[in-house]
Short mmCIF file of the C-alpha atoms (twelve columns), coordinates in Angstrom:
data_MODEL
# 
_entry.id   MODEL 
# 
loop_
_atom_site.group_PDB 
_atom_site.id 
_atom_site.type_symbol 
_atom_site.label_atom_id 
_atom_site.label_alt_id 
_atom_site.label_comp_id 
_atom_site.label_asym_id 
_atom_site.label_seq_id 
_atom_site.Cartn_x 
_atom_site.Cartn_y 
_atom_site.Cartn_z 
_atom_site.pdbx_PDB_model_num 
ATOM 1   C CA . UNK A 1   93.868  59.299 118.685 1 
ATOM 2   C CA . UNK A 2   91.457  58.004 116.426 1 
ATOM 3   C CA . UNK A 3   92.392  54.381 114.318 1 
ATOM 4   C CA . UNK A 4   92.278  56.140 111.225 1 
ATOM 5   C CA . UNK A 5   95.043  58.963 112.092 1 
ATOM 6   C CA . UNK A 6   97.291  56.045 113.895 1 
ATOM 7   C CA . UNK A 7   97.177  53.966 110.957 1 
ATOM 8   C CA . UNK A 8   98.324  56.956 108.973 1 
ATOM 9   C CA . UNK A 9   101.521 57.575 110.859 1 
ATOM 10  C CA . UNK A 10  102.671 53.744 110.604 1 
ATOM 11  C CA . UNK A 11  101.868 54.226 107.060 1 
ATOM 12  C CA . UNK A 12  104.472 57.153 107.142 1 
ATOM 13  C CA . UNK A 13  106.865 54.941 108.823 1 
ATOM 14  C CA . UNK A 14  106.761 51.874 106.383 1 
ATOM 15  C CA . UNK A 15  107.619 54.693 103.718 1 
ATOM 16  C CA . UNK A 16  110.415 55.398 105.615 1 
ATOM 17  C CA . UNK A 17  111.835 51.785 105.264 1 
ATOM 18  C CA . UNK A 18  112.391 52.202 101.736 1 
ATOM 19  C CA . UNK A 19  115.057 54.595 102.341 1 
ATOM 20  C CA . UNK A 20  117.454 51.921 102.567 1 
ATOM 21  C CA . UNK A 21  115.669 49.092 100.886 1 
ATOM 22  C CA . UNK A 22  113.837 47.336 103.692 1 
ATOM 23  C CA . UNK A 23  110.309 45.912 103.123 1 
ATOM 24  C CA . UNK A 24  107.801 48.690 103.638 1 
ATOM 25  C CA . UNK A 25  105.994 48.103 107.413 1 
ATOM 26  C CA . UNK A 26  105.864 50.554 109.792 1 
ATOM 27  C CA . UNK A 27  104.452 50.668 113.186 1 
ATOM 28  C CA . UNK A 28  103.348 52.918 115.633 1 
ATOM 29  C CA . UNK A 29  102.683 52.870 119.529 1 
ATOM 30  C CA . UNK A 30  99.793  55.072 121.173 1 
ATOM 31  C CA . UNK A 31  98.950  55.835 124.667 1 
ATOM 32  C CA . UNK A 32  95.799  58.138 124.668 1 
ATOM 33  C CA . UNK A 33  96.613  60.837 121.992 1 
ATOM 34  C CA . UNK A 34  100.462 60.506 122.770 1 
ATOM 35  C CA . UNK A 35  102.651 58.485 120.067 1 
ATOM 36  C CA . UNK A 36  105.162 56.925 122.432 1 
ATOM 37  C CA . UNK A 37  107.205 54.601 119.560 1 
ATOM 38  C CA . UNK A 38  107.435 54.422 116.145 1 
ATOM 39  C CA . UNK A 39  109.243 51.966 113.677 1 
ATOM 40  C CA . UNK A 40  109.873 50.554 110.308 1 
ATOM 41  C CA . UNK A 41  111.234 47.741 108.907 1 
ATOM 42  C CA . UNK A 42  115.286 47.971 109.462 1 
ATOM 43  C CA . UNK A 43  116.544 44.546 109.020 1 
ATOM 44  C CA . UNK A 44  118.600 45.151 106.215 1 
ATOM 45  C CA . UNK A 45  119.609 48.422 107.163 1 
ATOM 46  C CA . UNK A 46  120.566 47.082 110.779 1 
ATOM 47  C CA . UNK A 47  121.674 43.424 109.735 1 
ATOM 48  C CA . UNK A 48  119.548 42.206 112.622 1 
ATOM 49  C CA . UNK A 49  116.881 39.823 112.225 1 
ATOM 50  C CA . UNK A 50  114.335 41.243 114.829 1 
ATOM 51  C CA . UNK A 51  114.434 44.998 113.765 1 
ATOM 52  C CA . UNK A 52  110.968 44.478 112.453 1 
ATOM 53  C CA . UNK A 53  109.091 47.819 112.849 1 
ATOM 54  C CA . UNK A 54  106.724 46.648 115.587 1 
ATOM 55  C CA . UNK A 55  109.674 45.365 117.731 1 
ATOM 56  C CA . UNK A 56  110.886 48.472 117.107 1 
ATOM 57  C CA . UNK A 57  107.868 50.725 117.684 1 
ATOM 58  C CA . UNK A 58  107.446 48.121 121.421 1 
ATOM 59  C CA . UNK A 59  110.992 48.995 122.754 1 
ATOM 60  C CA . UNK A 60  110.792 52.674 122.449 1 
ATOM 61  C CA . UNK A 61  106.827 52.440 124.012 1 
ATOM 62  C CA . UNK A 62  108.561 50.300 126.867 1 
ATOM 63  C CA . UNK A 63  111.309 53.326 127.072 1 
ATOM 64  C CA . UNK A 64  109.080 56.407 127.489 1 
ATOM 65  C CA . UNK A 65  106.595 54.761 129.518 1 
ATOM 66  C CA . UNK A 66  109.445 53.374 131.822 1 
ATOM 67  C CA . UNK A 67  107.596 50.012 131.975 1 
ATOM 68  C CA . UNK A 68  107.794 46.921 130.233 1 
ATOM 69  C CA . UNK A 69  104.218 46.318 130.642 1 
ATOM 70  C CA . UNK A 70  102.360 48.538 127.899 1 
ATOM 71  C CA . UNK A 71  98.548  48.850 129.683 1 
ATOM 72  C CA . UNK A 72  96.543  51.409 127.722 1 
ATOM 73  C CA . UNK A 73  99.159  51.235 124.490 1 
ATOM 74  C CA . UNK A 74  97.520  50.727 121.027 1 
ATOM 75  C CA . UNK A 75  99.787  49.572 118.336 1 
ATOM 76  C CA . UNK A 76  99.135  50.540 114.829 1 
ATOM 77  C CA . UNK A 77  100.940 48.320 112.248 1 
ATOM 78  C CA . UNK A 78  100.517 47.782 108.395 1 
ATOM 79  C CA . UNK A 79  100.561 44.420 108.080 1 
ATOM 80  C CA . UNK A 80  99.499  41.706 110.753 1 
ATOM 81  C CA . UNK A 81  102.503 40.592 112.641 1 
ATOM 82  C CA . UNK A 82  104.321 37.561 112.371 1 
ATOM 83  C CA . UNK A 83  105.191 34.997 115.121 1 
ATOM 84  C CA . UNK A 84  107.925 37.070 116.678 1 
ATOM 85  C CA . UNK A 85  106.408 40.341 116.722 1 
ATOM 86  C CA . UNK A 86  102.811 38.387 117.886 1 
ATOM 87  C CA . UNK A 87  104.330 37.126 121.040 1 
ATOM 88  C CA . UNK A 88  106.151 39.889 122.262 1 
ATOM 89  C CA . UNK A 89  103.170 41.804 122.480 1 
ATOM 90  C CA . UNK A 90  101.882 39.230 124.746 1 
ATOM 91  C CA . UNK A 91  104.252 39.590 126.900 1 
ATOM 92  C CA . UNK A 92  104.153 43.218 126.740 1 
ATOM 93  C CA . UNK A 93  100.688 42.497 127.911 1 
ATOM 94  C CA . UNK A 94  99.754  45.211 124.851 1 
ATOM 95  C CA . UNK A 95  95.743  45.730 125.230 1 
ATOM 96  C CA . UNK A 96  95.335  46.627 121.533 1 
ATOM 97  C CA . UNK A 97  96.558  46.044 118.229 1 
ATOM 98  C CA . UNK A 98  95.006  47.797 114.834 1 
ATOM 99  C CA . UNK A 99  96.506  46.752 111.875 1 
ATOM 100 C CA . UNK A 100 96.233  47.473 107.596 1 
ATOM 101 C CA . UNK A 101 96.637  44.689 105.760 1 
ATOM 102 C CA . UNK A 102 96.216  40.252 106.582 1 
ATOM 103 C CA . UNK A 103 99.828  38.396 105.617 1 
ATOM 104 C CA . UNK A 104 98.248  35.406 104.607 1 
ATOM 105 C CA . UNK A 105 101.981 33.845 104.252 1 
ATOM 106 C CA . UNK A 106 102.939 34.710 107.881 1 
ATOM 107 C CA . UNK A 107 100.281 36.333 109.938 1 
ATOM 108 C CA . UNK A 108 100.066 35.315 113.703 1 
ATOM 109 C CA . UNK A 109 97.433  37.655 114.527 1 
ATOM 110 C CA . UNK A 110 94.278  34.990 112.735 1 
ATOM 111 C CA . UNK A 111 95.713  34.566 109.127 1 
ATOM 112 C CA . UNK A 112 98.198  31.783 109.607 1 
ATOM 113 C CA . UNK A 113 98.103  30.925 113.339 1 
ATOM 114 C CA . UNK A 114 96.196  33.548 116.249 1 
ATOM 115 C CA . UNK A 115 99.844  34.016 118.727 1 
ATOM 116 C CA . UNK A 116 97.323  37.244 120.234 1 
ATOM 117 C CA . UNK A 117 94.508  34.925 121.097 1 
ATOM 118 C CA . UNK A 118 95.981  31.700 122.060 1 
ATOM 119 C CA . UNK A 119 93.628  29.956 124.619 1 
ATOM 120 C CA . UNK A 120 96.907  28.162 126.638 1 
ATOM 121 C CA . UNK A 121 98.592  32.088 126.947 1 
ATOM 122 C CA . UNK A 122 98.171  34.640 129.489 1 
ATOM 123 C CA . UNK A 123 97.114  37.171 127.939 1 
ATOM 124 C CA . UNK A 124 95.075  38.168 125.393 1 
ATOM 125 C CA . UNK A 125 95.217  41.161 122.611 1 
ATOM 126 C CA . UNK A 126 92.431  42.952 120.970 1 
ATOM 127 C CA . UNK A 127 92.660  42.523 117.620 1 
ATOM 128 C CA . UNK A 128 91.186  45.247 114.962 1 
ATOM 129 C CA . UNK A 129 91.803  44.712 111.188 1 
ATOM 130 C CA . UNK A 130 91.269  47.995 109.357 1 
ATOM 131 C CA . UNK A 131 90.656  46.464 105.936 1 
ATOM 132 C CA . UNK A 132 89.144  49.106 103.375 1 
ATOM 133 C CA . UNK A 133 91.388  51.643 102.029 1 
ATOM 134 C CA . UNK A 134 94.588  51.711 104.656 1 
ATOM 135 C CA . UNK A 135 94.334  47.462 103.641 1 
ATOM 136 C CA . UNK A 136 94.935  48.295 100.332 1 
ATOM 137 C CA . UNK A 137 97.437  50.876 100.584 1 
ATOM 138 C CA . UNK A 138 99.568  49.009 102.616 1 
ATOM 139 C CA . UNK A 139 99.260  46.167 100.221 1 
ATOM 140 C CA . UNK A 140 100.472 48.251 97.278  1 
ATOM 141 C CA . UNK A 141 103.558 49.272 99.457  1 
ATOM 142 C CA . UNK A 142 104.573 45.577 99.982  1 
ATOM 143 C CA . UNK A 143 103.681 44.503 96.051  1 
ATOM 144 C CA . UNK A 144 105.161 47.227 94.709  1 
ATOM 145 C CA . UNK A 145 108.499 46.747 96.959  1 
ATOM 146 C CA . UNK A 146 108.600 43.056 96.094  1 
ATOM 147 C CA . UNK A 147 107.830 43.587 92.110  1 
ATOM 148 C CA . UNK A 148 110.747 45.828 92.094  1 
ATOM 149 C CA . UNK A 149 113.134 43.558 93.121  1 
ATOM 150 C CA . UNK A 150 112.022 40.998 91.392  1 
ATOM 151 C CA . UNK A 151 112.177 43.325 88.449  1 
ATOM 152 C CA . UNK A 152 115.866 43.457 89.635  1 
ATOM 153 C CA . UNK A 153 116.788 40.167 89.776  1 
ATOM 154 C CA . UNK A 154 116.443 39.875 93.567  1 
ATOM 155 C CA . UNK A 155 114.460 37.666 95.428  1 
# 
């Protein structure tokens, strides 16, 4: 599967996420042509603090494959991934991550700290940022998500 067709699908999933009010990121997981996992953003839906969509996209890889270790697995993701979502995919020993859009507030992936090329760790991940039109769709996603709230009253 080609970058531009897996960044397309976690698009689609980050839509999903706004089905119950959850900030709009979606991931997906690729091995060869084959999506393996896919996930969006449930932490309000699940009222669990790691139910970001990559963690969520990772487990259900891990699942299918029958192997924590996810050689050969790109993961597609709309925004860079934060510190959490960073360093499990070094220890998932993930080869590849593409993803749509820098979070300058949070990023671990070169933004605000580089969790996927840390010289002390064990592993490393390649990183690819898309930029260019997925970057700024899945930028609108997230401002328009948080200017409705705000427009709400919400924080």
């Amino acid at each position: 599967m080609d970058d531009a067709a897996g960044m397309r699908l976690a698009l689609d999933e980050a839509r999903r996420a706004l089905e119950h009010r959850d900030v709009p990121i979606g991931a997906v997981a690729v091995l060869g042509d084959r999506v393996i996992g896919t996930g969006y953003n449930r932490r309000e839906a699940d009222q669990d603090p790691t139910a970001h969509a990559e963690m969520l996209a990772l487990r259900e890889a891990a699942k299918q494959i029958g192997c924590w270790r996810l050689d050969g697995v790109t993961l597609y993701c709309t925004l860079e991934p934060c510190a959490m979502c960073a360093g499990a995919m070094v220890l998932a020993r993930l080869p590849r991550l593409v993803y749509a859009t820098r979070d300058p507030k949070a990023g671990a992936a070169g933004s605000v700290l580089d969790l996927l090329n840390h010289p002390k760790l064990n592993h490393r991940v390649e990183v690819v940022d898309m930029a260019g039109p997925f970057a700024v769709e899945a930028a609108r996603l997230l401002v328009d998500f948080f200017a409705a709230l705000r427009a709400e009253g919400q924080k």
